[in-house]
Residue frames relative to the residue before (quaternion, step in Angstrom):
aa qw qx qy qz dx dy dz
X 1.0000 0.0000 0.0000 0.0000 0.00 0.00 0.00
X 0.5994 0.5194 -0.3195 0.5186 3.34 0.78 -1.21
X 0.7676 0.4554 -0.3213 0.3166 3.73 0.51 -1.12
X 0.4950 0.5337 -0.2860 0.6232 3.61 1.43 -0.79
X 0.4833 0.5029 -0.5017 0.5116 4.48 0.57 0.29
X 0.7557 0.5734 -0.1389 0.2845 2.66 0.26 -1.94
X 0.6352 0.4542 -0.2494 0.5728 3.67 0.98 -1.50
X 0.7141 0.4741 -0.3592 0.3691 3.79 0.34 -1.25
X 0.6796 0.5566 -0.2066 0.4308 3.36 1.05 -0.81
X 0.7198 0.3660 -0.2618 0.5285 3.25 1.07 -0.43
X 0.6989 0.3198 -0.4532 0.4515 3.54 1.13 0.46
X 0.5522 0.5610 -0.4285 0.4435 3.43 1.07 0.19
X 0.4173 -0.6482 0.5008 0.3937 3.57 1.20 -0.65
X 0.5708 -0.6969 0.4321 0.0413 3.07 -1.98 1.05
X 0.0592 0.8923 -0.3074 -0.3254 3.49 0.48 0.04
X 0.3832 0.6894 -0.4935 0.3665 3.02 1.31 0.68
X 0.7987 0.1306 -0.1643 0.5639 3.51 0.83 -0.81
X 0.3922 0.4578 -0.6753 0.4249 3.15 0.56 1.35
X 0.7087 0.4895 -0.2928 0.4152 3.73 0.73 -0.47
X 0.7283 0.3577 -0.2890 0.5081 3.32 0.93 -0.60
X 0.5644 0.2621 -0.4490 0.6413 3.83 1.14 0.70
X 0.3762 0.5866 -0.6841 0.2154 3.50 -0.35 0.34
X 0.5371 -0.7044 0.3905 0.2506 3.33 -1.42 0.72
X 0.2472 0.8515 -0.4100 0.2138 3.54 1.11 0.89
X 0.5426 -0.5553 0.4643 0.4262 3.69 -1.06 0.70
X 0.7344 -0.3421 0.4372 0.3905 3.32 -1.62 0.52
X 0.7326 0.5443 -0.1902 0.3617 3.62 0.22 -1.73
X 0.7709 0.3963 -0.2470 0.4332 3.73 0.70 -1.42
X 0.4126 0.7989 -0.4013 0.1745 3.45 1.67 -1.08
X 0.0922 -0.8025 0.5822 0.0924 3.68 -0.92 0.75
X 0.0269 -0.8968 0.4392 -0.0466 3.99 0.29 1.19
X 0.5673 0.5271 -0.4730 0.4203 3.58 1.12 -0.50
X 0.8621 -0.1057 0.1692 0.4658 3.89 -0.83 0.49
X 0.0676 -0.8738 0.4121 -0.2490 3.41 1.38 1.77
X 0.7057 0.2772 -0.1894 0.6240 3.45 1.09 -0.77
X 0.5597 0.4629 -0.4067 0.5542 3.43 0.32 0.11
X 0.8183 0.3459 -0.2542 0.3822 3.74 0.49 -0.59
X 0.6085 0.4843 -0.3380 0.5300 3.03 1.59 -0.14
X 0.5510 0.3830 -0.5091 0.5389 3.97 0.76 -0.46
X 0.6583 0.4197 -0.5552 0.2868 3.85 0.26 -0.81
X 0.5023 0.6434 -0.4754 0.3282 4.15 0.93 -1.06
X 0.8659 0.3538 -0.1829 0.3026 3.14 0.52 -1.33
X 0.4549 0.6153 -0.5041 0.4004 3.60 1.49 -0.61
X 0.8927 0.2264 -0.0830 0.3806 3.62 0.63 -1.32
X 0.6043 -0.6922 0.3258 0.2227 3.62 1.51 1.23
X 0.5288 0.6641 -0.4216 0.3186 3.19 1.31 0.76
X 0.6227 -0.7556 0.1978 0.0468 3.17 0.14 2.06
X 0.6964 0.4957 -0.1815 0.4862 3.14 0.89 -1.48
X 0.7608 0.4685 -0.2693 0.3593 3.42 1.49 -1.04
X 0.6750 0.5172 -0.2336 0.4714 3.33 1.46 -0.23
X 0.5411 0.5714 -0.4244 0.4480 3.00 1.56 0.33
X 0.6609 0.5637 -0.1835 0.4602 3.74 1.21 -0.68
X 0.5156 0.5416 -0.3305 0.5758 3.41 2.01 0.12
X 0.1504 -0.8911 0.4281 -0.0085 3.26 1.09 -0.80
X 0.6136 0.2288 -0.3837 0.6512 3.10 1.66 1.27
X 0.5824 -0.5897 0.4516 0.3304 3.77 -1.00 0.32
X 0.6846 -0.6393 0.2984 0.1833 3.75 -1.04 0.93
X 0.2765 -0.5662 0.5097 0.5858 3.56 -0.06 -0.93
X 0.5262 -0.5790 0.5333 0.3215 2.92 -1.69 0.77
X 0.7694 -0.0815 -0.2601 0.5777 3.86 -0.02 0.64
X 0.3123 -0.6630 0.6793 -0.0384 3.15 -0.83 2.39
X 0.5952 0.4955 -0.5121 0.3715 4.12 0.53 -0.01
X 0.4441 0.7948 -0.1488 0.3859 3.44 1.23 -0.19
X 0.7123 0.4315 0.0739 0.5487 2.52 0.20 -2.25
X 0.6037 0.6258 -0.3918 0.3007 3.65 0.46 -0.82
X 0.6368 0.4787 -0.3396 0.5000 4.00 0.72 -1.22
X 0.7815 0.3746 -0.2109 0.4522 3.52 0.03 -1.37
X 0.4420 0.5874 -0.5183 0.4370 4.04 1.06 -0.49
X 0.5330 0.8232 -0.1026 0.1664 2.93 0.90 -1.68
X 0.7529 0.4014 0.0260 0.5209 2.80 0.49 -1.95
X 0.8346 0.1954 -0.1889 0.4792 3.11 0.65 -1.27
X 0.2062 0.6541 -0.5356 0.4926 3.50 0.82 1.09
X 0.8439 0.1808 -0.1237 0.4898 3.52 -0.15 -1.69
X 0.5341 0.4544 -0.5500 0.4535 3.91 0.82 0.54
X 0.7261 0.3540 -0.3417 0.4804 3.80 0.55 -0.28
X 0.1496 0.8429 -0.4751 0.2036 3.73 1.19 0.16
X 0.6311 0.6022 -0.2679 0.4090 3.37 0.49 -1.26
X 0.6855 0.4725 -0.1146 0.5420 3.21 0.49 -2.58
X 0.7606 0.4191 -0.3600 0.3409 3.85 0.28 -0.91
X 0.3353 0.4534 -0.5781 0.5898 4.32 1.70 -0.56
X 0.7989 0.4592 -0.3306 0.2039 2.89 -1.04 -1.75
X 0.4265 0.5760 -0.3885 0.5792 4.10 1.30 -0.18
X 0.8920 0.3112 -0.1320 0.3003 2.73 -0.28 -1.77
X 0.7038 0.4827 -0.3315 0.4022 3.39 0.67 -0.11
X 0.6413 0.4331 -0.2728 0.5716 3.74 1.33 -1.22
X 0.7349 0.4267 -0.3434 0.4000 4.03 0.54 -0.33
């Protein structure tokens, strides 16, 4: 089960590391719970926020959301420690 996530997820795309490689200046960079904010932009089509990601969503962000999730608040630490020193 766990393995059939994993595959489905990796062809729909992450939005965790779709956000934390996005080609974004240092300054604009958004790292605290990045994939989580980007499935949330898109669940609810809020434009302005998916423009400042500056990469395209997964194509089913209802999905993506649990596991964005998760791995979101395991890289927590690494993602303060971003967001403050950059």
């Amino acid at each position: 089960m766990l393995l059939h996530a994993i595959l489905f997820l990796s062809l729909t795309g992450c939005a965790t590391f779709s956000a934390l490689e996005a080609p974004v200046p240092l300054y604009e960079s958004i790292y605290i719970y990045s994939g989580t904010r980007l499935d949330w932009a898109a669940i609810s089509q809020n434009e302005v926020v998916l423009k400042k990601f500056r990469v395209d969503p997964p194509r089913y962000p209802w999905v993506d959301l649990p596991f964005s999730f998760t791995l979101d608040t395991l890289l927590l630490p690494v993602s303060i420690y971003a967001e403050v020193f950059h």
